[in-house]
C-alpha positions as CSV (number, residue, x, y, z in Angstrom):
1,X,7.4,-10.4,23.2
2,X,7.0,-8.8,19.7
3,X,5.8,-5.7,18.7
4,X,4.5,-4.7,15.5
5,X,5.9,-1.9,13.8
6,X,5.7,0.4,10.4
7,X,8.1,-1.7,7.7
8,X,7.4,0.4,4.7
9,X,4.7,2.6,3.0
10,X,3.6,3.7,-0.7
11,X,3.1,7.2,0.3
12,X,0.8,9.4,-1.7
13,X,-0.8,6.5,-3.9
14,X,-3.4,7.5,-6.7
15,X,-5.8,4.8,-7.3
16,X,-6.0,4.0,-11.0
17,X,-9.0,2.2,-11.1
18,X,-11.9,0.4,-8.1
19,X,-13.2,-2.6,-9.3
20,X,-16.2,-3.5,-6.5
21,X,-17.3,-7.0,-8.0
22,X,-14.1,-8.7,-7.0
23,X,-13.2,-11.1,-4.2
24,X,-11.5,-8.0,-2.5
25,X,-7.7,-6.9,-2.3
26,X,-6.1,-3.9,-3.6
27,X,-3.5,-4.3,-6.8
28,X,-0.6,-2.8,-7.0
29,X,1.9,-2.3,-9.6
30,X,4.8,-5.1,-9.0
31,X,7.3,-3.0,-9.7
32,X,6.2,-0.1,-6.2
33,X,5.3,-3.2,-4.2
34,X,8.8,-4.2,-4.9
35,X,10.5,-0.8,-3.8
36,X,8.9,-0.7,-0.9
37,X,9.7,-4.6,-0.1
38,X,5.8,-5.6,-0.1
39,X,5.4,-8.9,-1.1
40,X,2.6,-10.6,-2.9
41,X,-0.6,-11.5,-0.5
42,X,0.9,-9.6,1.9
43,X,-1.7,-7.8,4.9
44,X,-1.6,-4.2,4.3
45,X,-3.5,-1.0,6.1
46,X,-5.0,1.4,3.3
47,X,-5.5,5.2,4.5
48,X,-7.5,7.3,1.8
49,X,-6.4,11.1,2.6
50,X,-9.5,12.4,0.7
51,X,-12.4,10.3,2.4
52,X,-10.3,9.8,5.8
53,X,-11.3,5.8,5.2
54,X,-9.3,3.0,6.7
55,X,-9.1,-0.4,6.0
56,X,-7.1,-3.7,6.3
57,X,-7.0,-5.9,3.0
58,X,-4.2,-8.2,1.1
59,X,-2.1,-7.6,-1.9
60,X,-1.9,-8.7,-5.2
61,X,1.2,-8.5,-7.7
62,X,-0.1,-6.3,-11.0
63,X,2.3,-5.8,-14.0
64,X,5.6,-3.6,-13.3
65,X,5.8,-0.7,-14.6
66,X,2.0,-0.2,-15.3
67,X,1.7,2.3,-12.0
68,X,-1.9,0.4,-10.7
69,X,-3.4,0.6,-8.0
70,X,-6.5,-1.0,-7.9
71,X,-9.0,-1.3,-5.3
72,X,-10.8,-4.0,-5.4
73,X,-13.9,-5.6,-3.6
74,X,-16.0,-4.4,-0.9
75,X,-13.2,-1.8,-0.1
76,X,-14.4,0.1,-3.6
77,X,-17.7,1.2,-1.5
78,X,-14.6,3.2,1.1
79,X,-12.3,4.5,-1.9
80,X,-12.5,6.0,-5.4
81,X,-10.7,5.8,-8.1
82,X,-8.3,9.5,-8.0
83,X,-8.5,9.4,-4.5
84,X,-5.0,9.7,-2.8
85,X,-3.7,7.1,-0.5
86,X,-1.0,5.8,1.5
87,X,-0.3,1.9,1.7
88,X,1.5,1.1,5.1
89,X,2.9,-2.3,5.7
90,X,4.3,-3.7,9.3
91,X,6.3,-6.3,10.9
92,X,6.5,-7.8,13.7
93,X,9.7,-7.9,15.2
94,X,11.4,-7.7,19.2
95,X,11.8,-4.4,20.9
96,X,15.4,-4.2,19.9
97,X,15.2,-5.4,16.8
98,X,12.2,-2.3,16.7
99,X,14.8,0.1,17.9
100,X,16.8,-0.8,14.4
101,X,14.6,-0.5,12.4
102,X,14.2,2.3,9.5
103,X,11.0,2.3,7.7
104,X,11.3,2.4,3.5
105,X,8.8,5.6,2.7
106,X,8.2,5.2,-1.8
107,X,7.2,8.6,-2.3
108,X,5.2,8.8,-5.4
109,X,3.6,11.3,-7.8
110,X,0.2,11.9,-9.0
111,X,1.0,8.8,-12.0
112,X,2.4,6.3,-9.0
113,X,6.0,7.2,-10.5
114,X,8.6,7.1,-7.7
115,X,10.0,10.3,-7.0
116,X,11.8,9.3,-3.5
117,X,13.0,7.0,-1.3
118,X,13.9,7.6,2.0
């Protein structure tokens, strides 16, 4: 049996930009996506703390060091560019291998620098 647990998060995310005619994903700057171990394509959940919106989409890899986060597609309708998010990503792992494991929290600031990581 597997269970499917928190593996890292982006926490505190400020969207740089919504872009709603696109085939829908959320960018995100390579070099976050990176520290937090999120890899390209990868299915990720999307909490916006200002609207309380929720959604399920896919990554893509946007230039490191640029501090993107783009929303793009259908999910620009749900959030707006300056809102705050956090980007969690899971795994799916055994219960003991579950019991090990230590999420990655990238804490960022209001211009998607990394201030922490715990």
């Amino acid at each position: 049996m597997f269970v499917k647990v928190l593996k890292s998060k982006l926490h505190l995310a400020r969207i740089t930009e919504t872009k709603l005619h696109y085939a829908g994903s959320i960018l995100i700057d390579r070099t976050l996506m990176d520290a937090a171990g999120i890899v390209p394509y990868e299915a990720v959940l999307v909490a916006d703390l200002d609207s309380g919106n929720r959604l399920e989409t896919y990554t893509v890899a946007g230039e490191p060091g640029s501090g993107s986060v783009v929303i793009l597609g259908a999910a620009a309708r749900l959030i707006k560019q300056g809102d705050t998010v956090i980007i969690f990503s899971f795994a799916y792992c055994t219960p003991d291998e579950a019991e090990k494991l230590k999420p990655k929290v990238v804490v960022l600031d209001e211009k998607n620098n990394i201030t922490q990581i715990k």
